[in-house]
C-alpha positions as CSV (number, residue, x, y, z in Angstrom):
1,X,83.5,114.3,129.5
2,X,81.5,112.9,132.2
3,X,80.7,108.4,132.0
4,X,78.2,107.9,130.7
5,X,76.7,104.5,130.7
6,X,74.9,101.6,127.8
7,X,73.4,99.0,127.4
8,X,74.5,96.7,125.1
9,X,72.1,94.0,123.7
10,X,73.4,91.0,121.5
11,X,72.1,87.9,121.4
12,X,75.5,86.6,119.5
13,X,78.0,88.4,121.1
14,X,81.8,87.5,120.0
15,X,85.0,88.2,120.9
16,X,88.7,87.7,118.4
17,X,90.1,84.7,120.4
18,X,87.1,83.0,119.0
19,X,84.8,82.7,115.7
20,X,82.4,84.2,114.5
21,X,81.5,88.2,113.9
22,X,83.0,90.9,115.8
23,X,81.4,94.0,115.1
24,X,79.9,94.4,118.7
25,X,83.1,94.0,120.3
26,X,85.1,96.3,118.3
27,X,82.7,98.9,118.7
28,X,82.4,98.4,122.7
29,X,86.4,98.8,122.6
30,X,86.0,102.2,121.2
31,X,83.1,102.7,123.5
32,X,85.2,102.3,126.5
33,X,87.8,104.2,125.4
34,X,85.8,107.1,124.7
35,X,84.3,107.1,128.2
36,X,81.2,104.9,128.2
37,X,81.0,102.4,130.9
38,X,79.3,99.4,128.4
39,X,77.2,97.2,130.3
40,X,76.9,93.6,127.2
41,X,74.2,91.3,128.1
42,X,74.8,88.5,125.6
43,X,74.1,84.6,125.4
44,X,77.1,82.1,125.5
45,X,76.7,80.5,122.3
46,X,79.2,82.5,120.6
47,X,82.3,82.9,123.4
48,X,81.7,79.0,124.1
49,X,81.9,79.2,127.8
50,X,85.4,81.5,128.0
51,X,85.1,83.2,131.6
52,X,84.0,87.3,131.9
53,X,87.6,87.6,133.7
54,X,89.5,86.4,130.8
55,X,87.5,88.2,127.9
56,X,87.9,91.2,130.1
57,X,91.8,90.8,130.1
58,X,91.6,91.1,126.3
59,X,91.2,94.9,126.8
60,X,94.4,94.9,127.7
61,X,94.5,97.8,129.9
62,X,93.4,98.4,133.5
63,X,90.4,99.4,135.3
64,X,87.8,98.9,131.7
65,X,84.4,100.5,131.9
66,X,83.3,97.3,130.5
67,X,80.6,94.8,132.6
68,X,79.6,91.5,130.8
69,X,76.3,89.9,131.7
70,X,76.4,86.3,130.1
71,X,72.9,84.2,129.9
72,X,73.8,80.5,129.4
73,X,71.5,79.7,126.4
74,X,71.5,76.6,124.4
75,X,71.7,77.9,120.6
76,X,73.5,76.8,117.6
77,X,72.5,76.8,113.5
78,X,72.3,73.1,113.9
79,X,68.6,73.9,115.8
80,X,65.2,73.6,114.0
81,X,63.8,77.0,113.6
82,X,60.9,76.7,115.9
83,X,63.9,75.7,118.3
84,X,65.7,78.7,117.6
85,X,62.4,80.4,118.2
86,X,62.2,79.2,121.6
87,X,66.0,80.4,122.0
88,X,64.8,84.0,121.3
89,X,62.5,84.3,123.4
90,X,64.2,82.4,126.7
91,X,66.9,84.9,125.8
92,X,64.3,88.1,125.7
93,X,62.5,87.3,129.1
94,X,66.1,86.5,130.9
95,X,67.6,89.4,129.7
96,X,64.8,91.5,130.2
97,X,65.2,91.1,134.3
98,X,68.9,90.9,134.0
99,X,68.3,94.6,132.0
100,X,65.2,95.9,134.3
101,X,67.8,95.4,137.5
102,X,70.8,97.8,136.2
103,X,70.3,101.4,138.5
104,X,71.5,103.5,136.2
105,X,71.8,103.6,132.1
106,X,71.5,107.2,129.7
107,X,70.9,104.9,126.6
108,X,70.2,101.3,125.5
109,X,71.7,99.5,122.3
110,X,69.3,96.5,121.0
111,X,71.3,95.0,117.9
112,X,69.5,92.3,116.1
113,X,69.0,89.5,115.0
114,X,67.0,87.9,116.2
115,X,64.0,90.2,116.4
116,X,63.4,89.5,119.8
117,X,66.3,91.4,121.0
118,X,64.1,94.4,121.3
119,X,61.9,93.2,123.8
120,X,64.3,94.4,126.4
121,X,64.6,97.5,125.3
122,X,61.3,98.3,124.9
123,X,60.8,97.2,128.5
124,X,64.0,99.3,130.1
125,X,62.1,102.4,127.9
126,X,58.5,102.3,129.0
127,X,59.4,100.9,132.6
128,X,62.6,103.0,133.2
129,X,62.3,105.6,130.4
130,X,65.5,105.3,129.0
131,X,65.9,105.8,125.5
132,X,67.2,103.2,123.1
133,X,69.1,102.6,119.7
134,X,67.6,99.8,117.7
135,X,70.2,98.2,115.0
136,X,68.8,96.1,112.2
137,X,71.3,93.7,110.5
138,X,69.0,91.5,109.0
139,X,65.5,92.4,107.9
140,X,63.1,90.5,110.5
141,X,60.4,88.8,110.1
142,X,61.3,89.6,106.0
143,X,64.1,87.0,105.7
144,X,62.1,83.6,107.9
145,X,59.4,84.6,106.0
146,X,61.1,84.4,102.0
147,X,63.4,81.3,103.5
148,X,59.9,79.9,104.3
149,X,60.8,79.6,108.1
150,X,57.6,81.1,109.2
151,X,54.6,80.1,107.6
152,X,51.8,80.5,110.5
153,X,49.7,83.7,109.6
154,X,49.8,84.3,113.3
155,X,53.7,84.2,113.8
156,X,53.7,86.4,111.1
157,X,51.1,89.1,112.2
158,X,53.4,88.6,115.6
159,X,56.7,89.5,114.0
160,X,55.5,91.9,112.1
161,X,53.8,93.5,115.0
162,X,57.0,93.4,116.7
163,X,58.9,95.1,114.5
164,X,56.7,98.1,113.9
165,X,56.8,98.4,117.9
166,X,61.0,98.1,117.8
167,X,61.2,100.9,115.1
168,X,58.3,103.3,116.2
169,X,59.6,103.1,119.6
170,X,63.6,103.4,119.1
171,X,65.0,107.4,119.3
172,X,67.3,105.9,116.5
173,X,67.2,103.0,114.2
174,X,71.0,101.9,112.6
175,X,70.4,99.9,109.3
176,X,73.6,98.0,108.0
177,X,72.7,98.3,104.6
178,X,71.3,101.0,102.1
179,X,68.5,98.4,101.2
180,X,67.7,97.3,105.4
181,X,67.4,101.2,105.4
182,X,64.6,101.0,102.9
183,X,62.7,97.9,104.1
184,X,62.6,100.4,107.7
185,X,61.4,103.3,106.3
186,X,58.5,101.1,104.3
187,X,57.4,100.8,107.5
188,X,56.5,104.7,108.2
189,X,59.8,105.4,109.8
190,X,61.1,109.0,108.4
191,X,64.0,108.3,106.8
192,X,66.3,111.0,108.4
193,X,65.7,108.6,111.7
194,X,67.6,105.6,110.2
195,X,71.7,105.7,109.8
196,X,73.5,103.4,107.4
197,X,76.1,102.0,109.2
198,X,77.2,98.6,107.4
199,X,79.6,95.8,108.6
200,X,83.5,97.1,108.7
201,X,86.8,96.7,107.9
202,X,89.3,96.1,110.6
203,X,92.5,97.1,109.0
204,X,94.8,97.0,111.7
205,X,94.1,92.9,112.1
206,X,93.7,92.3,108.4
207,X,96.0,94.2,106.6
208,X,99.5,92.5,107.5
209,X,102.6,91.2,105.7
210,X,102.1,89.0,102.7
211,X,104.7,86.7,104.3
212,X,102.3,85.8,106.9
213,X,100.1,84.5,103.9
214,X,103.7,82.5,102.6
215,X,104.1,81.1,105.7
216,X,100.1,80.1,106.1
217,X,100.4,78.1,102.8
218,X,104.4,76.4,103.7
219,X,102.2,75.2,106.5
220,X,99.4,73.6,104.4
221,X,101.2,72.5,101.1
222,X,97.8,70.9,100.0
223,X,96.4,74.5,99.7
224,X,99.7,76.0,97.5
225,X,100.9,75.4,93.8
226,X,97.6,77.4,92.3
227,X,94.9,79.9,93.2
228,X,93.4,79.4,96.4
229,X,89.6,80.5,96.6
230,X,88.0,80.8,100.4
231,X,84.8,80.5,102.2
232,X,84.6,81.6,105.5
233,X,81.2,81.9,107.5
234,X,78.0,79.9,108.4
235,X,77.5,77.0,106.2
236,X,73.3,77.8,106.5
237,X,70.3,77.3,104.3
238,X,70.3,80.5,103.1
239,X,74.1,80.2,102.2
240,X,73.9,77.0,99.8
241,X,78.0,76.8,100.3
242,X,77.2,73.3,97.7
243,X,77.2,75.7,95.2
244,X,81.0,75.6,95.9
245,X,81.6,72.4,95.2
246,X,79.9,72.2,92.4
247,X,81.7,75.6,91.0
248,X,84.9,73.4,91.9
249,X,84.1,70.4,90.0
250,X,83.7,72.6,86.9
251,X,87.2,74.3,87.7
252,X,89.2,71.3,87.8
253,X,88.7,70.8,83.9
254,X,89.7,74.7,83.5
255,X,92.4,75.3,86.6
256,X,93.1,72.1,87.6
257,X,95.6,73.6,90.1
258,X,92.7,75.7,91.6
259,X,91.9,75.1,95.1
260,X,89.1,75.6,97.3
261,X,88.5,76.0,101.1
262,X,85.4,76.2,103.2
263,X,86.0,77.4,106.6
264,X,83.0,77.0,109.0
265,X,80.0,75.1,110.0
266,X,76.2,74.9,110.3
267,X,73.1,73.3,109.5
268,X,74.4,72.4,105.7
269,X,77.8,71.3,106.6
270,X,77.0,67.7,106.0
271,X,75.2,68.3,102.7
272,X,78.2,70.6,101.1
273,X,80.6,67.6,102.5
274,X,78.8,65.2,100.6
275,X,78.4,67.3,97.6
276,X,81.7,67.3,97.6
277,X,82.6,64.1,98.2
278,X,80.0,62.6,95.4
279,X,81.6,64.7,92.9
280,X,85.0,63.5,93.5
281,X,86.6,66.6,94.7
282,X,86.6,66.3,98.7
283,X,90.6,66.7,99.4
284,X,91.7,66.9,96.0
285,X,90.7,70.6,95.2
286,X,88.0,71.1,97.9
287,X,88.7,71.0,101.4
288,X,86.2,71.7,104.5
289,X,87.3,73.0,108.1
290,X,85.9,73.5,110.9
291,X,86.0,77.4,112.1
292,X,88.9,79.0,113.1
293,X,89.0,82.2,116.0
294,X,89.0,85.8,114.0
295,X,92.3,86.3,115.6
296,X,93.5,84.0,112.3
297,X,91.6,84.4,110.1
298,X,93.9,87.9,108.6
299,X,97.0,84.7,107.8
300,X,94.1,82.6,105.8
301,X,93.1,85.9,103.9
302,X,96.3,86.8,103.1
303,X,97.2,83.5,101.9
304,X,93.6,83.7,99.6
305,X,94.0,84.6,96.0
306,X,90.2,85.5,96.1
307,X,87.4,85.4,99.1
308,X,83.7,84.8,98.5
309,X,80.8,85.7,99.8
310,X,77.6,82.9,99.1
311,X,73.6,83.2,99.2
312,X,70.8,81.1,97.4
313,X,69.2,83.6,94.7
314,X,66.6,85.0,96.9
315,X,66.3,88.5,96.5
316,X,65.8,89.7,100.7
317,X,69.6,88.4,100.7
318,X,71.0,91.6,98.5
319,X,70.7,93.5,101.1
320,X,72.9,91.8,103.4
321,X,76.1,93.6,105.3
322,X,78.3,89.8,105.6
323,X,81.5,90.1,107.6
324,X,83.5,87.9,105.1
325,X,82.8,90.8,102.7
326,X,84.6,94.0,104.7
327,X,87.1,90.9,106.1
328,X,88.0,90.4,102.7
329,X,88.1,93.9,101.9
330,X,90.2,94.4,104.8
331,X,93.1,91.8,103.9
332,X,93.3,93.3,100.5
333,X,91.5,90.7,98.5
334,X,89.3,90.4,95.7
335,X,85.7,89.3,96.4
336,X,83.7,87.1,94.7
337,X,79.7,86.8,95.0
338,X,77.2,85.3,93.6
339,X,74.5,87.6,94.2
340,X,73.1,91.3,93.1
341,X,72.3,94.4,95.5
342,X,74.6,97.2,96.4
343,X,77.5,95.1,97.5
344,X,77.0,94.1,93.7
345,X,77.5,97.6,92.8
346,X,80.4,98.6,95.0
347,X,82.4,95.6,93.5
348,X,81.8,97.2,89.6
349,X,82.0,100.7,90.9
350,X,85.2,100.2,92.7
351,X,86.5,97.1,90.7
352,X,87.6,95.1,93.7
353,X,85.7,91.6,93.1
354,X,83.4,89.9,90.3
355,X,79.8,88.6,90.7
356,X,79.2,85.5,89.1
357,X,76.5,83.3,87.7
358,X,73.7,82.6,90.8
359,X,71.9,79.1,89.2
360,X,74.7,77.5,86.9
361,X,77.7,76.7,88.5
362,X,79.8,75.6,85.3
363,X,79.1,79.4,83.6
364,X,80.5,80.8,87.5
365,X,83.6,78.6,86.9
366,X,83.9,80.1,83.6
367,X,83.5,83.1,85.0
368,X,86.3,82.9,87.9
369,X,88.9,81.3,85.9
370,X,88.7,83.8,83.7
371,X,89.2,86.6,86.4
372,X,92.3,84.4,88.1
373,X,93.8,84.4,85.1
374,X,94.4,87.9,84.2
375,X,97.1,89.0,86.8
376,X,96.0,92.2,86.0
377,X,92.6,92.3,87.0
378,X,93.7,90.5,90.2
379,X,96.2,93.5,90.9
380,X,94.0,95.9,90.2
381,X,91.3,94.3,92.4
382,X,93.8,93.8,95.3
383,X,94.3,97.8,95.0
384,X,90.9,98.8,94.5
385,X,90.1,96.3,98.0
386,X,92.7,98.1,100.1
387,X,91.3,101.3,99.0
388,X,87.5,100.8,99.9
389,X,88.9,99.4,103.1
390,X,91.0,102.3,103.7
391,X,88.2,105.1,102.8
392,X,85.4,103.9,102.9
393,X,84.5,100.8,105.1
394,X,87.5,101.5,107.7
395,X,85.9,100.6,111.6
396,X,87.8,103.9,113.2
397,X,85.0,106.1,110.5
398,X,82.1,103.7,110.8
399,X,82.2,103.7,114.7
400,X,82.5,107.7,114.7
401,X,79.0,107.7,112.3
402,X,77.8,105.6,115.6
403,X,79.3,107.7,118.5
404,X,77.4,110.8,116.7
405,X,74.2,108.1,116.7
406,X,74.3,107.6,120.0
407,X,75.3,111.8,120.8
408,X,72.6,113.2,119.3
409,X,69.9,110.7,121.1
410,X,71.6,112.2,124.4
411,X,71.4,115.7,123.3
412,X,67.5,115.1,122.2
413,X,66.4,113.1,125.5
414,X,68.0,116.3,127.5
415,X,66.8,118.8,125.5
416,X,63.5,116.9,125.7
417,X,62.9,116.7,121.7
């Protein structure tokens, strides 16, 4: 099979010696070793400044088909939105001459969020006519414009504007969720043009010996002696991780041994610490860390009796496709939300997690003690995690739905469809 050659667009690029989501980097792996020479144009915000050299070392292998292009970029969750705004859009004019300069590319990949991320695309299609792949893993403008972020009728004619140019003009859209898949074809896109390809499970990192786990909690006592529940992820608006703390106040007069541990940061991470600490629980069943590389997070998991995944009650957040989820899934744990949707549905279908109460903390606590109680049920959810992982959400058959993406846009631009 002859190279052939991408472009990769994301914004929030990450690699495992670091935190934060790896999707794009797993996938590029499987990329190269299928023959693609991947050409990532991403900001720095998310590999914090480690060199090209040494991420490319993390192939582990010789001669890699794999070119990084990293735009310094000042970005965090800590920034206003009309900050982050101005983020997006220094990041789509930079990498729009970075991408507008490569000689020679058969297809471009735009993943968002943020919106923006298309804008290059578009550009390498109508200036270079090469085709491109457009992923959606949040609905944009939708979500700013429920979380109240964009208010200005003009931003939002913009966006929206925007986003009807992204999907009309992408060969192939990849939604991450059967309700993202929806909100796209809403917008006149046929539906048989739009793949559902959701976050995955990486099994070969997560799914290790439980000893690990043992050896994870010998090494933080202050987390042993009950049931340990984890949040791992952005502590945002639309997260409200205080929920936690107040589901953890309730516990301590059900499970008293319970513990709870928040792993991350963000624009909230002051408010959930002081939630915490007013109710009387920070370090004595509630703790708070800062966030740790994905290359450890499989020891936390498997040293987790239960994993959550959080969002405020607004309905736009069902259809999200959270990594913590498939991590979770991946270790072998139970999950635990606190909102409806399909991931909703694959926990009652499959039985591997509970949803619990979205507004009243003390009925949630209820609800979770009643579920660490029952060995059973945690068994059984344990079994029925490691099987969705196994079948259903495993990387090695998600990435194969995206190589035969990516193949069929090739076939069409040379057939000329």
């Amino acid at each position: 099979m002859d190279t052939r050659t991408l472009i990769y667009l994301h914004q929030y690029f990450s690699i495992p010696t670091v935190s934060g989501g790896t999707r794009s980097w797993e996938f590029s792996t499987r990329l190269v070793q299928d023959k693609w020479q991947v050409c990532m144009f991403c900001g720095d915000s998310e590999i914090h400044g480690i060199p090209a050299v040494n991420i490319l070392k993390l192939f582990n292998t010789k001669n890699v088909s794999f070119k990084l292009n990293v735009i310094p970029l000042k970005y965090s969750n800590y920034m206003s939105f009309s900050r982050r705004i101005l983020a997006f859009l220094s990041f789509a004019v930079r990498s729009s001459l970075q991408v507008l300069r490569e000689e020679k590319a058969d297809l471009t990949f735009a993943t968002s969020t943020p919106l923006t991320i298309a804008i290059p695309a578009l550009l390498r299609k109508w200036l270079h006519g090469t085709p491109y792949v457009f992923e959606v893993r949040d609905l944009w403008p939708e979500m700013p414009i429920a979380m109240k972020a964009v208010r200005s009728p003009l931003a939002i004619f913009l966006a929206r504007q925007l986003e009807l140019i992204a999907y009309q003009n992408a060969s192939h859209l990849v939604a991450l969720s059967p309700g993202m898949k929806e909100g796209i074809v809403k917008q006149g896109i046929p539906a048989e043009k739009v793949e559902v390809i959701p976050n995955a499970c990486d099994n070969a990192r997560f799914n290790i010996s439980e000893t690990i786990g043992l050896e994870f909690l010998r090494q933080h006592p202050e987390l042993s002696g009950g049931p340990l529940i984890v949040y791992t992820g952005t502590l945002g608006h639309i997260n409200g991780v205080n929920y936690l703390a107040y589901l953890a106040s309730h516990m301590r007069n059900i499970i008293p041994e319970a513990k709870f541990l928040v792993v991350g940061s963000g624009a909230c991470e002051s408010e959930v610490r002081e939630a915490s600490s007013q109710l009387g629980i920070l370090e004595k069943n509630f703790w708070m860390w800062p966030p740790i590389p994905k290359a450890e997070m499989p020891a936390l998991l498997s040293a987790c009796t239960v994993a959550t995944s959080l969002f405020k009650p607004i309905p736009e957040m069902e259809h999200n496709s959270a990594n913590k989820f498939f991590d979770a899934l991946a270790a072998g744990r139970p999950v635990v939300i606190n909102y409806g949707g399909w991931q909703k549905e694959i926990l009652e279908q499959s039985g591997a997690g509970i949803s619990i109460s979205s507004n009243d903390p003390k009925v949630a606590a209820i609800q979770l003690a009643k579920f660490l109680n029952s060995s059973e049920c945690l068994q059984s959810a344990q079994a029925a995690a490691r099987k969705l992982a196994d079948t259903v959400f495993d990387r090695d058959i998600l990435y194969k739905k995206l190589a035969n993406v990516f193949q069929k846009v090739l076939n069409e631009t040379h057939s000329g469809i």
